[in-house]
Z-matrix of the N, CA and C atoms (Angstrom, degrees):
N
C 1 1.455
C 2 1.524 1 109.48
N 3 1.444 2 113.91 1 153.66
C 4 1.443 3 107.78 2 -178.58
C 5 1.921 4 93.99 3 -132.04
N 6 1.469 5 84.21 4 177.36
C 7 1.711 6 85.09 5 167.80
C 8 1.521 7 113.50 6 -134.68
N 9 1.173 8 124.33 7 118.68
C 10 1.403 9 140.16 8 -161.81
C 11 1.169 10 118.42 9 -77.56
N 12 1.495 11 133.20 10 113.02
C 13 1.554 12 125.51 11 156.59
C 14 1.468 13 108.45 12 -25.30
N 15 1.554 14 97.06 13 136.35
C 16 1.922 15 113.78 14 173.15
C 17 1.113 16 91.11 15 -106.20
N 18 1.461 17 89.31 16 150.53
C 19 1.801 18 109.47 17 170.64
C 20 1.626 19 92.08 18 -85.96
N 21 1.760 20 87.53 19 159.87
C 22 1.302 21 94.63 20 171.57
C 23 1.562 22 117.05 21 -135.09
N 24 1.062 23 131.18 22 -166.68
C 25 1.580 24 128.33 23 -166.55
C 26 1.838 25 104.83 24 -63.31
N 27 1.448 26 117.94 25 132.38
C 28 1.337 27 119.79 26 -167.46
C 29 1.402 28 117.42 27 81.52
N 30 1.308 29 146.92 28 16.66
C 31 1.278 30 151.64 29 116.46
C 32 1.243 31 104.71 30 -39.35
N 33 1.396 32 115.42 31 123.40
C 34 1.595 33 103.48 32 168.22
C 35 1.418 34 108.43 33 -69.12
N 36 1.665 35 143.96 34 -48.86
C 37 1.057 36 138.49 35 -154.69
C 38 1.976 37 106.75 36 -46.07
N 39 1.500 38 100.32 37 -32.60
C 40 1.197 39 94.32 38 176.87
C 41 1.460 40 134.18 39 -58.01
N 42 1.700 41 104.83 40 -6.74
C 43 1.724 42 111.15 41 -156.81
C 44 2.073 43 75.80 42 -122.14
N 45 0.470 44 134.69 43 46.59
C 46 1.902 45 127.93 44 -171.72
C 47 1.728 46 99.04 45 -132.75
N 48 0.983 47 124.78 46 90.20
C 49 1.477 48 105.15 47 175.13
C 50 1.558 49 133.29 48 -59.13
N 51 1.022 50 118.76 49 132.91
C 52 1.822 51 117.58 50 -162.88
C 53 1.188 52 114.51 51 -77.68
N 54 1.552 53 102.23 52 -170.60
C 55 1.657 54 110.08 53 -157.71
C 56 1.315 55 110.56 54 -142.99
N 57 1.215 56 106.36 55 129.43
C 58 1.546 57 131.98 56 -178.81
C 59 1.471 58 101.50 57 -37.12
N 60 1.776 59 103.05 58 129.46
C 61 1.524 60 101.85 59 154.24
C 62 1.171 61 130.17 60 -65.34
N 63 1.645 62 134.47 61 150.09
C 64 1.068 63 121.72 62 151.21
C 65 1.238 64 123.33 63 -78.22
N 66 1.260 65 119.32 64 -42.66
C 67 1.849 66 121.77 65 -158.02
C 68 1.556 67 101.62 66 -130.81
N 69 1.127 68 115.15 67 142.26
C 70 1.502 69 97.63 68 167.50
C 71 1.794 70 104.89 69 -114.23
N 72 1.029 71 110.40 70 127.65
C 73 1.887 72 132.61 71 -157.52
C 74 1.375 73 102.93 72 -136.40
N 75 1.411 74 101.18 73 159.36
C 76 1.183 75 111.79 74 -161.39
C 77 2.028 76 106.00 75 -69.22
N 78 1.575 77 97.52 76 -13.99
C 79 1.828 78 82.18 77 178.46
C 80 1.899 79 107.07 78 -63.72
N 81 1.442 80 100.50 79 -33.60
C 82 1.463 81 120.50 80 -158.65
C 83 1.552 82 98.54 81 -59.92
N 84 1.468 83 119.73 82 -51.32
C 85 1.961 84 110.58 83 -175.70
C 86 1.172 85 83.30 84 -91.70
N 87 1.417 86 159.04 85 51.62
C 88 1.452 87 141.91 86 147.54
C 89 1.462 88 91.47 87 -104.42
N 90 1.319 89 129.95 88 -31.41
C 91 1.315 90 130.57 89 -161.81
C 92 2.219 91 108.27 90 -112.04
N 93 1.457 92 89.76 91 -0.88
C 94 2.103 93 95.98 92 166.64
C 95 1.914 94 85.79 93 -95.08
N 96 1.315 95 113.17 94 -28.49
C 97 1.458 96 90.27 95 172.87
C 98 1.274 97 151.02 96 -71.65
N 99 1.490 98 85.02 97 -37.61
C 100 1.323 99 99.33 98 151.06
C 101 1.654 100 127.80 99 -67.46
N 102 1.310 101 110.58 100 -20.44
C 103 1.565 102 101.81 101 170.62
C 104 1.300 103 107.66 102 -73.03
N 105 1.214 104 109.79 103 -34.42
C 106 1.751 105 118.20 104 -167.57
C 107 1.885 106 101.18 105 -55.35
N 108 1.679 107 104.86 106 -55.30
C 109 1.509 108 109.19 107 -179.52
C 110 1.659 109 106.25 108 -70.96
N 111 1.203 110 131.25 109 -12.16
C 112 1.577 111 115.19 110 170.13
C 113 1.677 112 102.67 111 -87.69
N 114 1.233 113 135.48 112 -25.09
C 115 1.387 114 120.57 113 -149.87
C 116 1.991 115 75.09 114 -84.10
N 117 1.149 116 126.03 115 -59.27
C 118 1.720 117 126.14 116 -155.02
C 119 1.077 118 92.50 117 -39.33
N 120 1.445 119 117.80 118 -57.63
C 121 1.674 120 138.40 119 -163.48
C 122 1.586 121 109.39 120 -30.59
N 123 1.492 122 102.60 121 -63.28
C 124 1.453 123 118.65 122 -170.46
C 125 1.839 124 94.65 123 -90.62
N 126 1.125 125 117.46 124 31.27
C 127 1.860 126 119.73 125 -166.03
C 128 1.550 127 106.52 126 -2.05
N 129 1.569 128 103.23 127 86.05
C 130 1.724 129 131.49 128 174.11
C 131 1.475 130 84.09 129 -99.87
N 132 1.408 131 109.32 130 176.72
C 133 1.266 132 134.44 131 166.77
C 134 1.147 133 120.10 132 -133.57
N 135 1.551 134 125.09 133 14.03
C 136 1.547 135 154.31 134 -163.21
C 137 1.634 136 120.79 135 -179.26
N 138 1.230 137 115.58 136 133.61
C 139 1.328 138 105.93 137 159.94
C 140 1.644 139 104.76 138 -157.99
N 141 1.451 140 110.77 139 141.22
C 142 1.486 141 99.52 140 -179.87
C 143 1.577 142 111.02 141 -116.29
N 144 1.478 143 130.03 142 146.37
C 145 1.158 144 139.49 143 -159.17
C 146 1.811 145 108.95 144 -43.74
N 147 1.241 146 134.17 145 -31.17
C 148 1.201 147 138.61 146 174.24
C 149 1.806 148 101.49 147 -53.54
N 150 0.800 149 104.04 148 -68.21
C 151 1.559 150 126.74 149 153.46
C 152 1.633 151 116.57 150 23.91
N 153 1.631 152 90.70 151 -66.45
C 154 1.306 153 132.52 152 171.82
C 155 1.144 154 139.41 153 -115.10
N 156 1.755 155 106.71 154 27.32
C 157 1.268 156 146.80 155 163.39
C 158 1.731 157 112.09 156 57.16
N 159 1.341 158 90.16 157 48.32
C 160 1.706 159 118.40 158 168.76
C 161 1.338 160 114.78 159 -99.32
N 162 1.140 161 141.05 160 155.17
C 163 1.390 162 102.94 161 -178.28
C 164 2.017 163 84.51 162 -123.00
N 165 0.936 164 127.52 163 6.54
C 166 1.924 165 133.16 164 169.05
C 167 1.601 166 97.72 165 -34.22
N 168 1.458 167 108.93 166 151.98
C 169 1.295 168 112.06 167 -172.92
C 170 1.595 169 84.98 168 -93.28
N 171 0.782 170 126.10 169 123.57
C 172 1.544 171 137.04 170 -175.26
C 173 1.226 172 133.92 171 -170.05
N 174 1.759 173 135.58 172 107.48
C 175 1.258 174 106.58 173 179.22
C 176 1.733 175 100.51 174 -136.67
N 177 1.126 176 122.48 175 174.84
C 178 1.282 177 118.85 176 164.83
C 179 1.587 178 119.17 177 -128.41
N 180 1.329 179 128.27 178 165.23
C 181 1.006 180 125.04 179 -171.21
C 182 1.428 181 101.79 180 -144.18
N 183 1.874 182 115.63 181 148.85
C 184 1.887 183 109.34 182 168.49
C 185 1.731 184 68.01 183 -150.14
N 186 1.560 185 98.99 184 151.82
C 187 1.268 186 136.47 185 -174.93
C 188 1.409 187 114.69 186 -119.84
N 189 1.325 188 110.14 187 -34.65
C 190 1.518 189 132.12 188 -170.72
C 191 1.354 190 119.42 189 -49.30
N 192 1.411 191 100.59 190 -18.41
C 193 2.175 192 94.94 191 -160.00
C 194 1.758 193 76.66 192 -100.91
N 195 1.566 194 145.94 193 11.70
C 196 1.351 195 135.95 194 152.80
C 197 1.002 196 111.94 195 -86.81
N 198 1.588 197 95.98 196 136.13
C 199 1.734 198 101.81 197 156.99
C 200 1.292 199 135.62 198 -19.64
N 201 1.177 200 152.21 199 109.59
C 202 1.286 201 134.13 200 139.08
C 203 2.241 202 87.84 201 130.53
N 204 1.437 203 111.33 202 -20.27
C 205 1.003 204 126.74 203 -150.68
C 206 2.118 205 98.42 204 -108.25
N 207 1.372 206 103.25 205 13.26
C 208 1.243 207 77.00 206 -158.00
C 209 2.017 208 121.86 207 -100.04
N 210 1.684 209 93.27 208 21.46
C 211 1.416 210 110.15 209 176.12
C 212 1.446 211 98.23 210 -94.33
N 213 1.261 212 130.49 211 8.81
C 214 1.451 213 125.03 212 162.99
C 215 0.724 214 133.68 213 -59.29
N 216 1.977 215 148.94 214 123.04
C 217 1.248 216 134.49 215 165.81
C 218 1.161 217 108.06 216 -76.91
N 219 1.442 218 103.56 217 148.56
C 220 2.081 219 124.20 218 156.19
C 221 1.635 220 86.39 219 -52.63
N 222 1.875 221 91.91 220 134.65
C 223 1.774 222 113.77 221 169.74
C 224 1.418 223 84.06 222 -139.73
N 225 1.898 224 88.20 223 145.09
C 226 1.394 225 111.37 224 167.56
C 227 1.479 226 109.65 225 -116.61
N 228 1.063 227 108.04 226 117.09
C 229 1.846 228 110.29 227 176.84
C 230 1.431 229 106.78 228 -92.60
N 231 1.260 230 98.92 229 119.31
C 232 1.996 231 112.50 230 147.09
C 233 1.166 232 136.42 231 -93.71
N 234 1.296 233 129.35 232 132.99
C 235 1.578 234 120.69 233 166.57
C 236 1.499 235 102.66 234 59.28
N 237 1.845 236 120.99 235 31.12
C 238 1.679 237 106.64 236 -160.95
C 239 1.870 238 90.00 237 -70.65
N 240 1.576 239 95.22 238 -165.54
C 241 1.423 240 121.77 239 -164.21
C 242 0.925 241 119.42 240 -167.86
N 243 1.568 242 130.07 241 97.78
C 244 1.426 243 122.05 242 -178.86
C 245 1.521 244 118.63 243 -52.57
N 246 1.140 245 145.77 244 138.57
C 247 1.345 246 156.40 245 178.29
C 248 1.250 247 114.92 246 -95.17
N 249 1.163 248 122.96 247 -61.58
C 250 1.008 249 134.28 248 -163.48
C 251 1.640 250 109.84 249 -154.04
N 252 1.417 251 105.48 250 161.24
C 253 1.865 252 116.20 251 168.21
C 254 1.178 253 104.56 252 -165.39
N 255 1.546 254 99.78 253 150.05
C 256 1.370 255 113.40 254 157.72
C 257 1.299 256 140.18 255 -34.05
N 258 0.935 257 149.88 256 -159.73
C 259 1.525 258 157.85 257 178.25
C 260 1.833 259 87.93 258 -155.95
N 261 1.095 260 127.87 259 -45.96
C 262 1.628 261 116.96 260 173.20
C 263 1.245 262 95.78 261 -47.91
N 264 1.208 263 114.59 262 141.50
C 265 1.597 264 127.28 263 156.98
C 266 1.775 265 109.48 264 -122.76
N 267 1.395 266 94.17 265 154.06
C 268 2.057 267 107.43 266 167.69
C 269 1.151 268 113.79 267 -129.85
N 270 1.435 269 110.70 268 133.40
C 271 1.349 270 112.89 269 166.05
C 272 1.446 271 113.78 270 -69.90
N 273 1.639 272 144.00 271 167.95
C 274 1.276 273 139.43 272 170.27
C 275 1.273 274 100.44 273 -172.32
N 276 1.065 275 128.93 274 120.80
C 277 1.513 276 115.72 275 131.03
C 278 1.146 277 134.92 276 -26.30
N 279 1.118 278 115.68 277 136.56
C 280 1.894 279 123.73 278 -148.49
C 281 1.900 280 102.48 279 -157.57
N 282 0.996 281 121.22 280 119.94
C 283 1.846 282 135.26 281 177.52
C 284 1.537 283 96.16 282 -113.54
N 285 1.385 284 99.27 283 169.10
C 286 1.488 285 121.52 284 -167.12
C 287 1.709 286 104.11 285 -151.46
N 288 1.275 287 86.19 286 141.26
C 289 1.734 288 89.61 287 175.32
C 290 1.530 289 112.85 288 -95.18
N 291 1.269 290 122.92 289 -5.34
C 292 1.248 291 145.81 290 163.12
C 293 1.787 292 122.29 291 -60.10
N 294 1.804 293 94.58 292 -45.08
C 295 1.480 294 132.33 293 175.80
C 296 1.426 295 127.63 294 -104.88
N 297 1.370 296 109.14 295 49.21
C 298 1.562 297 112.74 296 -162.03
C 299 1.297 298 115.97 297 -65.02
N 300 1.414 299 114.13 298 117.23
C 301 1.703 300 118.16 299 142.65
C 302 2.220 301 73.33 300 109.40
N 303 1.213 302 110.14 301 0.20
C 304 1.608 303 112.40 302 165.72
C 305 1.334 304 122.00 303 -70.26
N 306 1.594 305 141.40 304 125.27
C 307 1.941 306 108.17 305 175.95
C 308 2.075 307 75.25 306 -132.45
N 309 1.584 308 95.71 307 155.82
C 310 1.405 309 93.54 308 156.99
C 311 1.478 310 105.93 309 -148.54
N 312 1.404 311 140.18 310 160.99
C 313 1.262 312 145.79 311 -166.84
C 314 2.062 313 84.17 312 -86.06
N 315 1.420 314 131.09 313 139.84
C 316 1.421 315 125.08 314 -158.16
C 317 1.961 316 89.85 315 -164.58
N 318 1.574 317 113.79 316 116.25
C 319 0.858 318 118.65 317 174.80
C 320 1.648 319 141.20 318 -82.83
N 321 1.248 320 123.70 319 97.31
C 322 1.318 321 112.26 320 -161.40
C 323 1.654 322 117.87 321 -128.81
N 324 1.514 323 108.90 322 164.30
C 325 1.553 324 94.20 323 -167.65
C 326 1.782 325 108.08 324 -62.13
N 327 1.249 326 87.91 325 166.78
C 328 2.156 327 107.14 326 -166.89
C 329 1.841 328 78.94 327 -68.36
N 330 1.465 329 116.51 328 -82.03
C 331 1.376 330 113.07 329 -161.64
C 332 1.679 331 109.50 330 -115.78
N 333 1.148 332 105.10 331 166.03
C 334 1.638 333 132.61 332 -171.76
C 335 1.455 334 129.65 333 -129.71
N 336 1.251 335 122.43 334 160.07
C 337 1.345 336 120.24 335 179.26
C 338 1.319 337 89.28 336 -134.27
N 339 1.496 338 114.89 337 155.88
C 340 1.585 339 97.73 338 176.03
C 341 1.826 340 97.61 339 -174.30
N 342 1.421 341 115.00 340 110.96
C 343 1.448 342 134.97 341 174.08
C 344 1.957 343 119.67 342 -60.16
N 345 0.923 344 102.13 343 125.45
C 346 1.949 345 91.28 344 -173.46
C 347 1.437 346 88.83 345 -148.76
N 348 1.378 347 117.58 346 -164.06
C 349 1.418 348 147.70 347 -169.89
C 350 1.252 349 98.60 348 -144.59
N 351 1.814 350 112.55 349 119.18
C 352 1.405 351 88.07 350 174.39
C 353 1.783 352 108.94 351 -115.48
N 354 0.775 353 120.24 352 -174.50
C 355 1.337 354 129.95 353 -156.43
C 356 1.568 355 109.62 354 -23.87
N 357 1.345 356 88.89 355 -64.94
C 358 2.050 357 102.76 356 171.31
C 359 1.365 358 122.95 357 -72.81
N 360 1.937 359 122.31 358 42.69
C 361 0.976 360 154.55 359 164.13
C 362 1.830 361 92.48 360 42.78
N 363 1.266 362 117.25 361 53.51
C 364 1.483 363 116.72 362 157.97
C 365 1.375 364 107.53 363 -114.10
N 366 1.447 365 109.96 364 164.83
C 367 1.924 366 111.16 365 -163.74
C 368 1.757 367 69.23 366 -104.37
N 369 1.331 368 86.99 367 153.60
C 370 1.475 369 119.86 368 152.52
C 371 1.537 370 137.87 369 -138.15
N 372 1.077 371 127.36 370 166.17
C 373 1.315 372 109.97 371 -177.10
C 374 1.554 373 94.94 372 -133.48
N 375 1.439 374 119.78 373 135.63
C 376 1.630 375 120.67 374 178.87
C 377 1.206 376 101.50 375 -135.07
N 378 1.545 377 121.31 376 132.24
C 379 1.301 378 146.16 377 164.12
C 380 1.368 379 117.63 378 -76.48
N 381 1.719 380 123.11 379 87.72
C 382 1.740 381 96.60 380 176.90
C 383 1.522 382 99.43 381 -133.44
N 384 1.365 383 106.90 382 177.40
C 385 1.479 384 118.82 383 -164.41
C 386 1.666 385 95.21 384 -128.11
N 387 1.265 386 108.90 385 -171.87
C 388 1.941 387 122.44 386 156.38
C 389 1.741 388 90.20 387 63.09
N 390 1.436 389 91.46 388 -133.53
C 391 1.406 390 118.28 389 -156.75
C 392 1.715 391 105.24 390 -66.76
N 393 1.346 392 106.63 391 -43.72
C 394 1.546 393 128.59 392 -136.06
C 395 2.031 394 83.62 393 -87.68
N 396 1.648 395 118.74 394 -35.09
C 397 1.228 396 132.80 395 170.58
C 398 1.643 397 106.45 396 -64.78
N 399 0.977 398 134.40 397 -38.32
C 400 1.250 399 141.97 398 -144.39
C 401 1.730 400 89.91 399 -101.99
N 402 1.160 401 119.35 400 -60.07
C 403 1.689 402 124.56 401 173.40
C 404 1.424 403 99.00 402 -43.73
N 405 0.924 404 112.07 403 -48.91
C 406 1.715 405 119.15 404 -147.11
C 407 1.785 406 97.89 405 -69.49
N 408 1.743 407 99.42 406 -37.49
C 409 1.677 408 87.87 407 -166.89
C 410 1.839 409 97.66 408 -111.05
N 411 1.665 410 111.92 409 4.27
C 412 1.644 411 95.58 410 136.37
C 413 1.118 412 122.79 411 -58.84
N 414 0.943 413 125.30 412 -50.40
C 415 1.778 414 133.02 413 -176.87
C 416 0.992 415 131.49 414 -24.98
N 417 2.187 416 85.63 415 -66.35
C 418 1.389 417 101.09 416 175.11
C 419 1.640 418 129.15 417 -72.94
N 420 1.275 419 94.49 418 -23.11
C 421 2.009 420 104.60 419 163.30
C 422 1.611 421 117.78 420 -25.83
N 423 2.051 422 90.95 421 -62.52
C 424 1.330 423 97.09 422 169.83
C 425 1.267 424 146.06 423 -52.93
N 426 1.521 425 114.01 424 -32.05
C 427 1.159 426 123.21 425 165.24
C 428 1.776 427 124.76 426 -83.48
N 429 1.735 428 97.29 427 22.52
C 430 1.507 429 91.00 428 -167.98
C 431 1.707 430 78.67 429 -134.51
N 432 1.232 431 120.65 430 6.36
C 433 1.527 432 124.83 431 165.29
C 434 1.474 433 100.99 432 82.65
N 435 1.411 434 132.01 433 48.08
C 436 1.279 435 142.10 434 -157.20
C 437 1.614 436 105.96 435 -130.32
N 438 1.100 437 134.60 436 165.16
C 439 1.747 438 132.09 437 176.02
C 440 1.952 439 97.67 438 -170.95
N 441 1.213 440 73.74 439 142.76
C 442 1.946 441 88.69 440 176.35
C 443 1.529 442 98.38 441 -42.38
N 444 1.095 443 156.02 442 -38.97
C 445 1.570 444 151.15 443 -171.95
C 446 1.213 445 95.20 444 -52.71
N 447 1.593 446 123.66 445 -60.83
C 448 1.832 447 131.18 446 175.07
C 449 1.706 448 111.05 447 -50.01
N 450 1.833 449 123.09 448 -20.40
C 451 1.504 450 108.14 449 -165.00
C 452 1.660 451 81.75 450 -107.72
N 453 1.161 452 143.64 451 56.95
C 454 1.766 453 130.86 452 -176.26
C 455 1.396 454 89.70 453 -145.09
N 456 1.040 455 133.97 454 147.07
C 457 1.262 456 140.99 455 129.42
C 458 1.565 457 125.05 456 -55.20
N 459 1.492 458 105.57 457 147.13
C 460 1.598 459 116.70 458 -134.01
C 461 2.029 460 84.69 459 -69.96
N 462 1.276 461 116.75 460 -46.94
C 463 1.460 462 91.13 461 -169.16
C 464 1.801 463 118.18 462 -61.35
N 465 1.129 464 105.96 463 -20.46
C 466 1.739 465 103.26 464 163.82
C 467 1.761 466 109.02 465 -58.43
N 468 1.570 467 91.22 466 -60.00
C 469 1.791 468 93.04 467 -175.92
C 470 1.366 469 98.93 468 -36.10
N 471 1.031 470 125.21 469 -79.58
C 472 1.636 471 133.43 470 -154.67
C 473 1.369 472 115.39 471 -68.61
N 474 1.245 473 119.29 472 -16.76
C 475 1.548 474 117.48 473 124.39
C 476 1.602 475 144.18 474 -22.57
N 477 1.918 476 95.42 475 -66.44
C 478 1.092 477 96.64 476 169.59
C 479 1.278 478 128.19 477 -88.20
N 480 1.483 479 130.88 478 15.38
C 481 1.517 480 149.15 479 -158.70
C 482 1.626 481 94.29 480 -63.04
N 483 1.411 482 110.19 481 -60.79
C 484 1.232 483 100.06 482 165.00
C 485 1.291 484 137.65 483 -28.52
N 486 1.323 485 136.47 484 -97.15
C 487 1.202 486 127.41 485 159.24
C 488 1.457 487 129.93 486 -34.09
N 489 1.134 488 132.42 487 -17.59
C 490 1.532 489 131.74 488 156.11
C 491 1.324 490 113.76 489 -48.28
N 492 1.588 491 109.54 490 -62.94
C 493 1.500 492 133.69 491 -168.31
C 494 2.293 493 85.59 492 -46.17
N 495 1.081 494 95.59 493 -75.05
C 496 1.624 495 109.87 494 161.29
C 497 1.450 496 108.02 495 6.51
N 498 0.934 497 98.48 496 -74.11
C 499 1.910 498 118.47 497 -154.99
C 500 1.712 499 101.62 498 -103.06
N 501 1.422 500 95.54 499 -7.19
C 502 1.955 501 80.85 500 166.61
C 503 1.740 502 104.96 501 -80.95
N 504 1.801 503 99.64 502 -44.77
C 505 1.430 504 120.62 503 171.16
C 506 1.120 505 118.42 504 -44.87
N 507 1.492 506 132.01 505 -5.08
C 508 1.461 507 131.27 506 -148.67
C 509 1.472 508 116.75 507 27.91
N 510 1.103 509 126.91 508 47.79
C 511 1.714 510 119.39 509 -171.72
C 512 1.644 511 83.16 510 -104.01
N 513 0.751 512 135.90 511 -19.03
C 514 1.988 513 137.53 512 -172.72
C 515 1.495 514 100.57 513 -55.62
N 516 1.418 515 115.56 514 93.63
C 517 2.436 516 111.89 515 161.14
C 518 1.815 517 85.07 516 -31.21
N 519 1.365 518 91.77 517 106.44
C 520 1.878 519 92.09 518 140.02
C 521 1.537 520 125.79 519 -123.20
N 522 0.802 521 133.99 520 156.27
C 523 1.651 522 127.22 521 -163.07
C 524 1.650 523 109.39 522 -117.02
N 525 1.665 524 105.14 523 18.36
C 526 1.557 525 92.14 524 174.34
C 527 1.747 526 89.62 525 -146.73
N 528 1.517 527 119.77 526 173.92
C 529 1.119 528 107.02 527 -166.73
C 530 1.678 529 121.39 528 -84.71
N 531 1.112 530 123.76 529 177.94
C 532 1.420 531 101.42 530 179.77
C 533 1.945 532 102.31 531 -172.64
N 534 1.099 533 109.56 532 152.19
C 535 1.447 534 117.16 533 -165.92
C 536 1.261 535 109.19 534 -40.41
N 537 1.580 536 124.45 535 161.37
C 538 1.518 537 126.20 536 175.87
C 539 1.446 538 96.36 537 -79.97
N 540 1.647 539 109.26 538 169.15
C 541 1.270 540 105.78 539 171.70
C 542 1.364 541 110.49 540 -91.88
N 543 1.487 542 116.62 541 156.17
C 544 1.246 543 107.64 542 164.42
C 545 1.335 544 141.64 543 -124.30
């Protein structure tokens, strides 16, 4: 297993929306493993294949190393699909490993339904709410070429312009590795 430089804010791959797997093969879980060993690395609780400058519709998620969260299994989503959402919405504070040392309060529906492939190329359908909802459709942001800067309203954005500018510059302490700039 290895652990992969993350892209970070200003990579274009991050703004490109991704692309459906076809097959899932043995390069494909050699490389959710490796996402699996970069997300702990940088201790994410999500990361989706763009992420790690793949552009596969792919993301994974573990909930477990949170409080209250820790009967959770590691899920790997393929090809997911939002289904359905709430009309409840929550505000939360929400970070990015994309957006290091970034947090913004980011509004999203309470619960979800949401269709994927999971590893052993079966569809599933999972119902979640709270935290585990909220990861799930950060995720999917990413794979739709989306970032918390797009879920804020512009006087927050331009708020955080600063620190963006930051982390395009790579001048941001990050403590896990992450693409050169270019």
């Amino acid at each position: 297993m290895a652990i992969l430089p993350i892209t970070v804010f200003g990579d274009k791959i991050l703004r490109k929306p991704t692309k459906k797997i076809a097959k899932i093969d043995d390069e494909i879980i050699g490389f959710v493993r490796n996402m699996f060993e970069t997300m702990r690395n940088a201790n994410g609780i999500g990361l989706a294949a763009n992420q790690v400058n793949s552009s596969r519709s792919i993301f994974i998620v573990d909930i477990s190393p949170v409080e209250d969260y820790e009967h959770y299994k590691p899920i790997t989503l393929i090809n997911p699909e939002i289904i359905e959402h709430s009309e409840d919405t929550i505000v939360m504070e929400e970070g990015c490993l994309s957006l290091p040392n970034l947090r913004a309060d980011v509004e999203r529906p309470e619960f979800i339904r949401v269709k994927y492939l999971d590893i052993n190329e079966n569809e599933q359908i999972l119902e979640a709410d709270d935290l585990l909802a909220r990861v799930i459709l950060h995720e999917y942001d990413h794979l739709i070429g989306k970032m918390i800067p797009d879920r804020v309203d512009g006087k927050l954005r331009k708020h955080l312009q600063k620190k963006l500018n930051k982390i395009i510059a790579r001048e941001e302490k990050i403590d896990y590795p992450v693409t050169p700039k270019h």
